[in-house]
C-alpha positions as CSV (number, residue, x, y, z in Angstrom):
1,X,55.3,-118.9,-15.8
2,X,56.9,-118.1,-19.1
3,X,59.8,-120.6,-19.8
4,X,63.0,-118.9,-20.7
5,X,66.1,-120.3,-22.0
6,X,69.1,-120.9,-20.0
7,X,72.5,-119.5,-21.6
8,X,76.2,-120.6,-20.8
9,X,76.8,-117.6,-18.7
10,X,75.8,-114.2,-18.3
11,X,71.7,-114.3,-19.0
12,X,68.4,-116.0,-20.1
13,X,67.1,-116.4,-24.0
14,X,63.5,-116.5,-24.9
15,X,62.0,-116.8,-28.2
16,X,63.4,-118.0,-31.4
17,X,62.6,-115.1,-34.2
18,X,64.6,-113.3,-36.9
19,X,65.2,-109.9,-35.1
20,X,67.4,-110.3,-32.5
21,X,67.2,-107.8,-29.0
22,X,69.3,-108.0,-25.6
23,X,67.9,-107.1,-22.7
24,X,70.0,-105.5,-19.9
25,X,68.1,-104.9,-16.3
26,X,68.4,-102.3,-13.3
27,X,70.3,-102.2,-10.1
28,X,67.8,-104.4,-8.3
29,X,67.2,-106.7,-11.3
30,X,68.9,-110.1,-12.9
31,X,68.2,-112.0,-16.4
32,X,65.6,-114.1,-15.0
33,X,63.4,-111.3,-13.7
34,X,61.3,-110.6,-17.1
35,X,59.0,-113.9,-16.6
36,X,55.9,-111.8,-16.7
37,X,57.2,-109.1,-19.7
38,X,58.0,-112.6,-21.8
39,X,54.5,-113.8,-21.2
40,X,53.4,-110.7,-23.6
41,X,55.8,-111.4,-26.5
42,X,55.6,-113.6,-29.5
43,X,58.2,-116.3,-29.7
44,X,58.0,-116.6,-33.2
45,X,59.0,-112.9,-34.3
46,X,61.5,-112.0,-31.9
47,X,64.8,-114.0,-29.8
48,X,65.4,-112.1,-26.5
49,X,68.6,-112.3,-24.4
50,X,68.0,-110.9,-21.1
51,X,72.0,-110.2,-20.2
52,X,73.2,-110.7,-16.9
53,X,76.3,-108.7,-15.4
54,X,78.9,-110.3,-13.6
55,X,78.0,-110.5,-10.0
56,X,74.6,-110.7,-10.9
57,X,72.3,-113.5,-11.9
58,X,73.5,-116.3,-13.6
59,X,77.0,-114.6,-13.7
60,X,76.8,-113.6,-9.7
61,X,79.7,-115.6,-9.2
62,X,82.0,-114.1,-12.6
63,X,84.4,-111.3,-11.0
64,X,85.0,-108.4,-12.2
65,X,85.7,-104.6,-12.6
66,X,82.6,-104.3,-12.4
67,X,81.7,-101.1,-15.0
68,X,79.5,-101.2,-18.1
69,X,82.3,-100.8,-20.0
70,X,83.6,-104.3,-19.1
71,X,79.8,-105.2,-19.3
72,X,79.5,-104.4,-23.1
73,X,82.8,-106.4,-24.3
74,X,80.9,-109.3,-22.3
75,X,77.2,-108.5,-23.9
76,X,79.1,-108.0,-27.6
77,X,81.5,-111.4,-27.0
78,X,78.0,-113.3,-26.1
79,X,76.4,-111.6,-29.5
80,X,79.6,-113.2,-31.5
81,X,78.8,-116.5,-29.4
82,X,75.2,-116.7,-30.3
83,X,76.0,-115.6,-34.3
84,X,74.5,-112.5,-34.2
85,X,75.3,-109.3,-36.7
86,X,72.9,-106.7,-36.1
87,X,70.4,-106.4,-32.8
88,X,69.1,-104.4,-31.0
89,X,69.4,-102.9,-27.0
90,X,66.8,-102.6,-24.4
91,X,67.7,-101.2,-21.1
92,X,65.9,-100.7,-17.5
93,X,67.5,-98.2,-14.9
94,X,71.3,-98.8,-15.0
95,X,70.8,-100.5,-17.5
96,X,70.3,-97.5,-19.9
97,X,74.2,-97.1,-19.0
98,X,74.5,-100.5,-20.3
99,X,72.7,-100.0,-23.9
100,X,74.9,-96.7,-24.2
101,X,78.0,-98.6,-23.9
102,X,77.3,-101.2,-25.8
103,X,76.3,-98.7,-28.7
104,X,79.3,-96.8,-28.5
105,X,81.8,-100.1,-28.5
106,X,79.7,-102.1,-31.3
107,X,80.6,-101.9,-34.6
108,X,78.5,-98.6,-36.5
109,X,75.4,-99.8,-37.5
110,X,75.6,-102.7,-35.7
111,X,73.0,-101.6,-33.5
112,X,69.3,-101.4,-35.1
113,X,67.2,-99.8,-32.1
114,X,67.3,-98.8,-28.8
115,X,64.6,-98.8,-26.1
116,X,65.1,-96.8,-22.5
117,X,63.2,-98.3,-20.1
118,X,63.0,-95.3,-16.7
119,X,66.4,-95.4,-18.2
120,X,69.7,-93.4,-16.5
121,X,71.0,-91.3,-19.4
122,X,74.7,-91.1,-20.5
123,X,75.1,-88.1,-18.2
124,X,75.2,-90.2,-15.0
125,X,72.5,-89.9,-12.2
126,X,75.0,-87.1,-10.7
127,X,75.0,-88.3,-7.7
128,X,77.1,-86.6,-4.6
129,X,78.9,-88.8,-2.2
130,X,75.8,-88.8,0.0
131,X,73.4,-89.8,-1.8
132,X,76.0,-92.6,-3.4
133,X,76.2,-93.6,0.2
134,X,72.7,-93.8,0.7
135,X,72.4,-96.2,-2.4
136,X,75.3,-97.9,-1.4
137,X,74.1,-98.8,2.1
138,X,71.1,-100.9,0.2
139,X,74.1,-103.7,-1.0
140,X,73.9,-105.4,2.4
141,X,70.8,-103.5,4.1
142,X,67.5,-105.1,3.0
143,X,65.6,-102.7,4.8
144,X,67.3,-99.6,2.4
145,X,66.3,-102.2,-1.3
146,X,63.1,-102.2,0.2
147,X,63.0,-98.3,1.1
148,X,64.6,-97.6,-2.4
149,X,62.0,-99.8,-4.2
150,X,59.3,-98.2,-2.3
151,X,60.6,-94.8,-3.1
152,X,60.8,-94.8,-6.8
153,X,57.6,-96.9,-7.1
154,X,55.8,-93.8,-5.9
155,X,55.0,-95.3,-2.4
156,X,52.1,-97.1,-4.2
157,X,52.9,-101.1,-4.0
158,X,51.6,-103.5,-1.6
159,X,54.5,-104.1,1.1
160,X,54.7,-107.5,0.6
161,X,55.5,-107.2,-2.7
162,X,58.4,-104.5,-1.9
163,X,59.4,-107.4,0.4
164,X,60.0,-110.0,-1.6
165,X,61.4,-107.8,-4.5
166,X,64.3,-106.9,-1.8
167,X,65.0,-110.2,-1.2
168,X,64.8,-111.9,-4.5
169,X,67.3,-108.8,-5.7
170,X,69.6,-109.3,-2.9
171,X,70.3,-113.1,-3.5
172,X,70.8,-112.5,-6.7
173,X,73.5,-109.6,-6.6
174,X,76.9,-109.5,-5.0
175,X,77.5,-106.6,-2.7
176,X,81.2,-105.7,-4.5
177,X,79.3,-105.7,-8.7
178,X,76.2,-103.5,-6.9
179,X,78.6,-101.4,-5.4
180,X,81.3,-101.0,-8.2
181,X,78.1,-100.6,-11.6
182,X,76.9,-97.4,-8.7
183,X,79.4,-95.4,-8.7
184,X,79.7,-96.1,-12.5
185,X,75.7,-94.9,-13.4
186,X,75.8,-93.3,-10.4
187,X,79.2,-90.7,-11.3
188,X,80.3,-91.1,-14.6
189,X,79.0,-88.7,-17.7
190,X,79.9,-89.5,-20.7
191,X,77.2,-87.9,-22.5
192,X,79.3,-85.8,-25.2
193,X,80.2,-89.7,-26.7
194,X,76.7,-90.1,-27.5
195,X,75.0,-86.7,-28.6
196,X,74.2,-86.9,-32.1
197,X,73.8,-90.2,-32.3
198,X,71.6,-91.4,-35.0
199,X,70.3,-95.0,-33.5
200,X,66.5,-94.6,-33.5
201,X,65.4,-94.8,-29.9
202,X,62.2,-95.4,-27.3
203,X,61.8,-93.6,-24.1
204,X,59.6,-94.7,-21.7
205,X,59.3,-93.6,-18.6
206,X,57.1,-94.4,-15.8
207,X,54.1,-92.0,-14.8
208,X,54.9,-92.5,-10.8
209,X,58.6,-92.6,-11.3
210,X,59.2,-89.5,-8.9
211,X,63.4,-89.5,-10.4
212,X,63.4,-90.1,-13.9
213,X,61.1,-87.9,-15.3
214,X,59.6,-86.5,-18.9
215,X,61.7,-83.1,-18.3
216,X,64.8,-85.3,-17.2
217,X,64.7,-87.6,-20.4
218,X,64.0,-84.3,-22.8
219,X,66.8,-82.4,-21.3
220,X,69.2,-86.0,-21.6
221,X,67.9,-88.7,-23.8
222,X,66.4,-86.6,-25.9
223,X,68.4,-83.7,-26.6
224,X,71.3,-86.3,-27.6
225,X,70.0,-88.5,-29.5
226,X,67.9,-86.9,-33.0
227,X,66.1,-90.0,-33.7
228,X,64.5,-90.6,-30.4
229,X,61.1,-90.3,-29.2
230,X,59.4,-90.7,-25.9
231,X,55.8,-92.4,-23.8
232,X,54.4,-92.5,-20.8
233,X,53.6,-95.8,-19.3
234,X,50.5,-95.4,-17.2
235,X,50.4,-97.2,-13.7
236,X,53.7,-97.5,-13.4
237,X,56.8,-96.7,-11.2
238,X,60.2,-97.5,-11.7
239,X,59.5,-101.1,-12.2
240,X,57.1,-101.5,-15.4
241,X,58.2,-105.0,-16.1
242,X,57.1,-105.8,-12.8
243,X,54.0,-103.0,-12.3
244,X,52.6,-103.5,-16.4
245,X,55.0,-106.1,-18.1
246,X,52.0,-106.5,-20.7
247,X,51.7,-102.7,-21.1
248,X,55.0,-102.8,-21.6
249,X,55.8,-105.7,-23.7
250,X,53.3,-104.1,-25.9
251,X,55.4,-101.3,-26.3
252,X,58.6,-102.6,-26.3
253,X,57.2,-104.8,-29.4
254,X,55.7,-102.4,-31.6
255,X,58.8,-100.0,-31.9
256,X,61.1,-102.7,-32.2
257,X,59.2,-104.2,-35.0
258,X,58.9,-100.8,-37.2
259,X,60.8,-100.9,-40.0
C-alpha cells in the first residue's frame, strides 16, 4: 500500500513536491481512499492533500452544516495551516461541488488548475424529491450504497468488490454530513457564479459512467468554463481511482504539471 500522511484533521497528505494540489472525494469516498491513485504519482514533484469533510473520514466526528460552502472555508483555513499560496483542486463526484466552491471563495488567482473527476457541475445534479430520497435511503441502507455503486459503475464490477466498497464508505460517513452535502450537490445550482471563469480545467469522465456523461459535461462544465477541456477514461465507471487509479494518476499528473 502506498503510505499517506496523516493530517491534524480533515484529510491525508502524500508527497512532498513544489506544486501543491487538494484532493476532495465523492459521496461514497473519504481522504484515505486514494491508496492505489498515490501508488502512480511521484512524491518528489507534487504534495497531495486528500481533504476530508466533516462527518467524513478523519473528520467523521467534526459537526457541521454540512454544505460545501462550509467545506471550502475548512479546505482554504487547512491551505493557510499548511503555508500554502497558490494550489490547485481536484474533485470526484460531489466533490466537483467542492472544487467550485472552493474557487469561487479563494482569493483570484489563487487557484492554478482544476481537474473534474465524473465530476457534478455547479448546476446541481437536479434532482427531484424522489430521486433525493432514493439517494438518501443509501445513508443507513447498505444494500441501496451497494445498488448505487453498482449502478453508476455500469453493472460491470465483481460483487464482492461492490460489497466491501459499501461497507468501507458507510463506516466512514455519518448518516446526518451524507444526508445534509445531498441535498447540497444534489439541489443547489449555482452555475451563473462560475460561467466564464478562466481557471484552466480537466474533465474526465468515465466511459461506463451511465450519469455523468460527455454531452452532460459539454452542456455544464464546459460551456462555463472557456479554459476547460475534456477525456475519456477507458474501463472505467464512476469510480476511476478505484477501476484505473494508474490510468488516472497518469492523467491527473500530466495536466497538472503543464505550465
Amino acid at each position: 500500500m502506498t503510505q499517506t500522511t496523516q493530517l491534524p484533521q480533515f484529510g491525508h497528505a502524500f508527497g512532498h513536491g513544489p506544486r501543491k494540489v487538494m484532493v476532495f472525494g465523492g459521496a461514497f469516498g473519504h481522504g484515505g481512499d486514494w491508496d492505489a491513485f498515490c501508488a502512480g504519482l511521484d512524491p518528489a514533484i507534487a504534495t497531495w492533500v486528500f481533504f476530508d469533510y466533516r462527518g467524513y473520514g478523519r473528520a467523521r466526528d467534526t459537526e457541521g452544516g454540512y454544505t460545501f460552502e462550509e467545506a471550502a472555508g475548512d479546505a482554504l483555513q487547512l491551505a493557510e495551516a499548511l503555508g500554502w499560496g497558490r494550489f490547485s483542486l481536484v474533485g470526484h463526484s460531489m466533490g466537483g461541488v467542492a472544487i467550485q466552491r472552493v474557487l469561487l471563495a479563494a482569493a483570484p488567482g489563487r487557484i492554478e488548475r482544476m481537474v473534474a473527476i465524473t465530476a457534478v457541475p455547479a448546476c446541481s445534479s437536479r434532482m427531484d424529491e424522489q430521486r433525493l430520497a432514493m439517494f438518501d435511503k443509501a445513508a443507513t441502507d447498505l444494500a441501496q450504497r451497494q445498488f448505487i455503486l453498482d449502478f453508476s459503475t455500469g453493472r460491470r464490477l465483481p460483487a464482492a468488490w461492490l460489497r466491501r466498497q459499501a461497507l468501507a464508505s458507510n463506516a466512514s460517513t455519518a448518516p446526518q454530513a451524507f444526508s445534509g452535502y445531498l441535498r447540497d450537490w444534489g439541489t443547489v445550482d449555482f452555475s451563473e457564479r462560475v460561467a466564464g471563469n478562466p481557471v484552466p480545467l480537466k474533465v474526465l469522465i468515465g466511459a461506463h459512467d451511465p450519469t455523468l456523461t460527455r454531452e452532460l459535461m459539454e452542456r455544464s462544465w464546459l460551456a462555463w468554463y472557456p479554459n476547460a477541456s475534456l477525456d475519456v477514461l477507458e474501463g472505467s465507471g464512476h469510480y476511476p481511482m478505484h477501476e484505473v487509479p494508474l490510468a488516472l494518476a497518469a492523467a491527473v499528473g500530466r495536466f497538472l504539471q503543464q505550465s
